[in-house]
N, C-alpha and C positions, 0 to 999 in steps of 0.2 A: 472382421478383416481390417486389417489397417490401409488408412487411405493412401494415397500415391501421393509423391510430395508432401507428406505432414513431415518431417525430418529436417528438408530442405529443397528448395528447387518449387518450380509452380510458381503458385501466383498468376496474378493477373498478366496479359501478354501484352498489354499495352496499354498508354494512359486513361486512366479513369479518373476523372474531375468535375464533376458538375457547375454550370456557371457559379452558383450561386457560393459553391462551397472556395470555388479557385478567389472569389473575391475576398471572401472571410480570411483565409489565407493571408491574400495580400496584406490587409488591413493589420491585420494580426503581427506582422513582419514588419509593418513599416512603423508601428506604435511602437516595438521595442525598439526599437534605433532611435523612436523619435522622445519618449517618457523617461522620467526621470525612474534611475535604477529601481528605487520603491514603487514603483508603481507598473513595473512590466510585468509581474505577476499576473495581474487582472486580463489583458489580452491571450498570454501564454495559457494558464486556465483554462480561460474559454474555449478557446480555440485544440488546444488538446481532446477536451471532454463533450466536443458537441461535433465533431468532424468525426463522422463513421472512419475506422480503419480502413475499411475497403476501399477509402478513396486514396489516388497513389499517381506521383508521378514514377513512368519507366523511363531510363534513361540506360543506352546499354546494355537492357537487362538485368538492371539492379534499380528494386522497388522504392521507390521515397515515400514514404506514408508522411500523411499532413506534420504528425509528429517528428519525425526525421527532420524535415524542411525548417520547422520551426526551432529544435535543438541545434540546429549548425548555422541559420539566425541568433539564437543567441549566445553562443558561444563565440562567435566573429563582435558580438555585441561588446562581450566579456572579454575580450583580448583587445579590443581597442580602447575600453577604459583606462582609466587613469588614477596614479598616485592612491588614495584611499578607499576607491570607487573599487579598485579593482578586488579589494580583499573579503577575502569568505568571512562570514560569522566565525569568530572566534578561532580564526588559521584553520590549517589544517588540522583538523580532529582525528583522534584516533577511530571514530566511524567511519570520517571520510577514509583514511589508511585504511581498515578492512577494506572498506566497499570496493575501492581499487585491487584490494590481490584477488577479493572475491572476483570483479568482474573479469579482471586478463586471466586469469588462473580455471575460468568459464567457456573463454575463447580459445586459450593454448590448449586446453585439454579436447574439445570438441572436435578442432580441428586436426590434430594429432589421431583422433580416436577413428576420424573418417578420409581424411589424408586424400581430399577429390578438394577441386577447384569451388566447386559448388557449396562444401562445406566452410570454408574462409568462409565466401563473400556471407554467407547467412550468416556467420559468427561474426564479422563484419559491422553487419547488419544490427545486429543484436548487442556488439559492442556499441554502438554509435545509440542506443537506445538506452542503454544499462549507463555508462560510462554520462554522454553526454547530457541525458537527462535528467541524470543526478546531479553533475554540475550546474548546469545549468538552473535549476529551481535554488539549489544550495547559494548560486550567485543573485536569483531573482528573490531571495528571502532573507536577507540580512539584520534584521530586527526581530521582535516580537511586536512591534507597531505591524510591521508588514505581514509577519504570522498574522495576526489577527483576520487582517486584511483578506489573506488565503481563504482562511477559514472562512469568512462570508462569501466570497468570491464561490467555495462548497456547495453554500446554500442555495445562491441562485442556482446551480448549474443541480443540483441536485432537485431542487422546485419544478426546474423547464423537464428533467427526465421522468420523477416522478409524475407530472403533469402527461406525457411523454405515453407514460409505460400502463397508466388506468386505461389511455386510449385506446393502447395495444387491446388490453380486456376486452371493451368496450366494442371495439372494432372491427378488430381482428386487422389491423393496419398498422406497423411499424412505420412510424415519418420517417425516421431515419434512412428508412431502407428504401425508402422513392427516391433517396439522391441519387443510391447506388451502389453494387459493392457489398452490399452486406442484405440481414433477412427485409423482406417487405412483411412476412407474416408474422406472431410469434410463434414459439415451438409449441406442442400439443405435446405432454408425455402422459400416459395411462388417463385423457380424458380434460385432464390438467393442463389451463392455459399459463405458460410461464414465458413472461413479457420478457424483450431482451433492449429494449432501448437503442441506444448507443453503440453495446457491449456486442462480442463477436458469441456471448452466450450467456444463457440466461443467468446462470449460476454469478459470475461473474458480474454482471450487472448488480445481483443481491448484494454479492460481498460490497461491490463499492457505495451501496446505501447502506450498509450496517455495518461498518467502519469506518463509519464518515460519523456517526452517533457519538460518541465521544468527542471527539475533535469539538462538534456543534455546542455541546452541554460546557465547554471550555468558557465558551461564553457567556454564560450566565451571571456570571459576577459581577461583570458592566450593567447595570441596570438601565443603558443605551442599549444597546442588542439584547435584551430579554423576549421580544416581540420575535424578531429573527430567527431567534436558537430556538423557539415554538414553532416556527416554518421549517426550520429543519429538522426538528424533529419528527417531523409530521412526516414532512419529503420522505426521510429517510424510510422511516417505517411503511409507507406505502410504495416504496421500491422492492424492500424485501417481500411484504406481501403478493406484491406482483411478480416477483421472480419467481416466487414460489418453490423454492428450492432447500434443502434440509440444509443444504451448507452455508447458506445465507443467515437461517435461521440461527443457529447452533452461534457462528459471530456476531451474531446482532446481541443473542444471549449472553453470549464472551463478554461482551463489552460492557454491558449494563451487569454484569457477576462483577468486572473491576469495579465499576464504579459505585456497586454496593461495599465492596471492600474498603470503603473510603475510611469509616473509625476505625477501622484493624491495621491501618497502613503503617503504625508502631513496631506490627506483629509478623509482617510478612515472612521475616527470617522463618519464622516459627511453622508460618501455614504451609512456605513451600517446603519445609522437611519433612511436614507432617502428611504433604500430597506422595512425596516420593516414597516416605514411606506406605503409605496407604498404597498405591501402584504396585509397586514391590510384593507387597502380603499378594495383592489378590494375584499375579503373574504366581505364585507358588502355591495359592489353593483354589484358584479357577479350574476347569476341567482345559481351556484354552489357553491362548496367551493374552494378556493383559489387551493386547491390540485386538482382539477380537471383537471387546466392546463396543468398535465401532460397526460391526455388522448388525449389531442389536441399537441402532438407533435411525430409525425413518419416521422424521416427522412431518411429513407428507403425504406418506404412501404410495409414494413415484421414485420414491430415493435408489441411487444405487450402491447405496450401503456396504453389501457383500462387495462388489467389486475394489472400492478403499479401503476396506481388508485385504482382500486378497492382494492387493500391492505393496502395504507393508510388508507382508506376510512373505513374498517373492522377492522383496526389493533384501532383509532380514536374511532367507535362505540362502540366495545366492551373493553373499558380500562380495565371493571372494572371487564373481567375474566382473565388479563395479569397481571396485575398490584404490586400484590406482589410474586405471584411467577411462572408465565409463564401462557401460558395455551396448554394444551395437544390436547384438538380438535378443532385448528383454521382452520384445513383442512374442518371443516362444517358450515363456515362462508360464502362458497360461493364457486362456479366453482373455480377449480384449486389452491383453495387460499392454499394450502399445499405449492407449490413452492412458495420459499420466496424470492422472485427477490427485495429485498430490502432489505440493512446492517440494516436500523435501526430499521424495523421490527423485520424482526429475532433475531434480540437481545433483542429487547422488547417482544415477545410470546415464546421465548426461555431461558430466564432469569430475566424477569420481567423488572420494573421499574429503578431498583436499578444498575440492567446492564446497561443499556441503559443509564443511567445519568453519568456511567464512561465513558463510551465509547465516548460520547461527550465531557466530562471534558478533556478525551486526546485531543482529536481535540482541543477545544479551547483552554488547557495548550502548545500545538504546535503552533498555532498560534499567543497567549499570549507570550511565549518565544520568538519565531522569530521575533514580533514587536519590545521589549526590546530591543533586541540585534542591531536591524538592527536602531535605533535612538540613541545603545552607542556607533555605529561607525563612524557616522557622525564626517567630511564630505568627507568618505573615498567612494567614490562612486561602487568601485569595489566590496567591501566588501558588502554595501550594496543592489547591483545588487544579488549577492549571495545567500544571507538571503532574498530578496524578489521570487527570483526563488522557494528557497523551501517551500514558503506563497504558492505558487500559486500552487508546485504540490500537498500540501494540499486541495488546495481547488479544483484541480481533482478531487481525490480520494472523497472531498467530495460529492462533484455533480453523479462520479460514481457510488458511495452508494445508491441511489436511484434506481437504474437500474437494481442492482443483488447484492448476496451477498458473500464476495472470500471462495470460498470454498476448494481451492487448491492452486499452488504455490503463487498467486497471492498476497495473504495476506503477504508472506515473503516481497514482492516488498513496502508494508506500512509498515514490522517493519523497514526495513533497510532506508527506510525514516526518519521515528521517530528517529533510529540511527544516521544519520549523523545531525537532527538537533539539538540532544541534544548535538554533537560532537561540531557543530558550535555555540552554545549557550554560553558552557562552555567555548571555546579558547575567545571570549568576554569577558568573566568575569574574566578572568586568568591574562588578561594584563590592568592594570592600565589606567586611565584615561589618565594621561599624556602622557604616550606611545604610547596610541593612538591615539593622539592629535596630534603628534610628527611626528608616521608614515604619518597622512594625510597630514600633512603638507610639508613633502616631496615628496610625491605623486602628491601635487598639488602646481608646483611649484607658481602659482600668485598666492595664496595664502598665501605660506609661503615669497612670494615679499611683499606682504601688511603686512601680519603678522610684518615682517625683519622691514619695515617703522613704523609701529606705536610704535614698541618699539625705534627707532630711535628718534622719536621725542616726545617719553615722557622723 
């Protein structure tokens, strides 16, 4: 049966704030106003991923989650800069341009689709998350110094959860959940303790520690954070094992599958024609449809496998009540199909077509970007170990898509992604060919020995 208020509306009925969390808050607010633009990341971070969602000012009947408060903090941050302070990484990117029609082209259609008061304000809501959040990190990330920076920023906050989430095990005590607002236990499904931290669900917690694994191994190359990207890796791994969830798993595998991909990355044209068409065959001599595979995968034995079938499978049959602008009763499509444990569903019965085709177009303008990039750095190998890392936690996050859809902090964890790759896109394109050329070649030094000879002998 689907819950009441899952759609819109509900929520808490009035403020919920723990002393200690309203402080963090503060603190957090007053650091970006007061730090230098590089370095408001580190409070922003924090303070996103360690503030349970269920904490919330109400104000009028419209909910401010810690997140909320601290997006329109920085955003007033970002508007009263100045002259060179004020500029994104590398202008406006053609990522940034999808991620804007995707998001208003998210809210016109919702609200269209349910045409109540109550639908704005949640679309609202959700714009002011989507929209401002993304700016926001895209404005707190302007280098690949300050990428960096994120990405250990990661680690800790990935250390205190996993630290966090063995406890959950251990204890059967969520800390999180004594501020308020959110579980004090973790969930139990068929016997199965699956820890939820932070997160408003376990699943969800997994993904943001096995999507965080690639990002971490970025750093390997600095022979300074070698010791670090070993704590995160670690973190990360024992988040997933504590969520204990197949969709956790299955990205955490996603992500270390790209980053074995590493000597093929010549060949990619080739693997992904060669994936579709492998897809293709077995959709025409499966006894099902190619999407069925994923009913046949629980690697837990708690999974609800059938059910992420069956959503494609519904979401597939019935295009053509989604298709131009959502549809309101996909909840009568079939048991449970209300919970939309799939990103590209829900954006497709929640926005239609038209959503759904941004939403990808960012994916593949990410992936599209970090190719370019990673073949104009050649044959700086460092560099492009780097830009292949964040290929891969791409194609996490894609593979976790499937699984469920972020509907809490999680989704910050893929703007600040998107962030740092348009950050490493643009410092590419900012330094000259030759420069480039120059740096590899002193990087590698028989290179720049062969190099040193063949001009010798011309």
């Amino acid at each position: 049966m689907e819950p009441k208020n899952i759609r819109f509306g509900g929520g808490a009925s009035g403020t919920l704030l723990h002393p200690l969390v309203a402080v963090a808050l503060l603190v957090a607010i007053v650091l970006i106003f007061m730090l230098p633009r590089r370095r408001i990341i580190l409070p922003l971070l924090l303070a996103i991923f360690l503030i349970p969602q269920g904490q919330v000012v109400v104000l009028a009947g419209v909910h401010f989650t810690a997140a909320k408060i601290l997006f329109i903090a920085g955003l007033i941050r970002w508007a009263i800069s100045k002259g060179p302070e004020r500029s994104l990484a590398g202008g406006f990117s053609s990522i940034d341009r999808v991620f804007v029609a995707f998001a208003i082209c998210n809210f016109a259609i919702f609200s269209l689709q349910w045409m109540e008061s109550g639908a704005v304000i949640k679309s609202l809501g959700d714009l002011l998350n989507i929209l401002g959040g993304y700016f926001v990190l895209r404005f707190a990330i302007p280098d690949m110094e300050t990428a960096r920076m994120a990405v250990r920023t990661f680690i800790f906050i990935a250390l205190i959860m996993a630290a966090c989430m063995i406890n959950e095990h251990l204890s059967h005590i969520n800390v999180f959940g004594l501020l308020g607002g959110g579980r004090s236990a973790p969930e139990v499904r068929d016997g199965l303790i699956r820890a939820n931290g932070v997160f408003e669900h376990s699943i969800l917690a997994g993904c943001f520690g096995a999507t965080l694994l690639p990002l971490f191994l970025s750093l390997w190359t600095d022979k300074r954070y070698r010791f670090i990207t070993v704590v995160g890796l670690v973190a990360s791994t024992c988040i997933v094992i504590t969520a204990n969830g197949s969709t956790a798993s299955l990205a955490y595998a996603a992500g270390i599958l790209g980053l074995c991909l590493w000597p093929l990355r010549k060949q990619m044209r080739l693997i992904r024609w060669g994936l579709a068409i492998t897809l293709i065959l077995l959709h025409i001599f499966m006894h099902g449809p190619v999407w069925s595979l994923i009913n046949k995968i629980d690697l837990t034995g708690a999974s609800s496998n059938y059910h992420r079938y069956m959503l494609i499978d519904n979401c597939i049959r019935h295009f053509f009540d989604w298709w131009l602008l959502g549809a309101k009763n996909y909840n009568s499509w079939g048991f449970d199909m209300w919970d939309l444990s799939n990103q590209y569903v829900a954006y497709a019965v929640t926005g239609g077509l038209l959503t759904l085709a941004f939403f990808i177009a960012i994916i593949s303008r990410s992936f599209g970007g970090i190719g370019k990039a990673r073949k104009a750095v050649q044959p700086d190998r460092k560099q492009e170990w780097q830009l292949w890392c964040l290929g891969s936690a791409v194609f996490a996050h894609v593979v976790a898509y499937f699984g469920i859809g972020y509907f809490d902090q999680t989704q910050f964890a893929w703007f600040a992604l998107l962030a740092i790759i348009c950050a490493a896109v643009s410092e590419v394109t900012r330094v000259p060919p030759a420069k480039r050329l120059s740096k590899a070649l002193i990087a590698y030094p028989l290179a720049h020995a062969m190099a040193s000879g063949c001009v010798q002998n011309d």
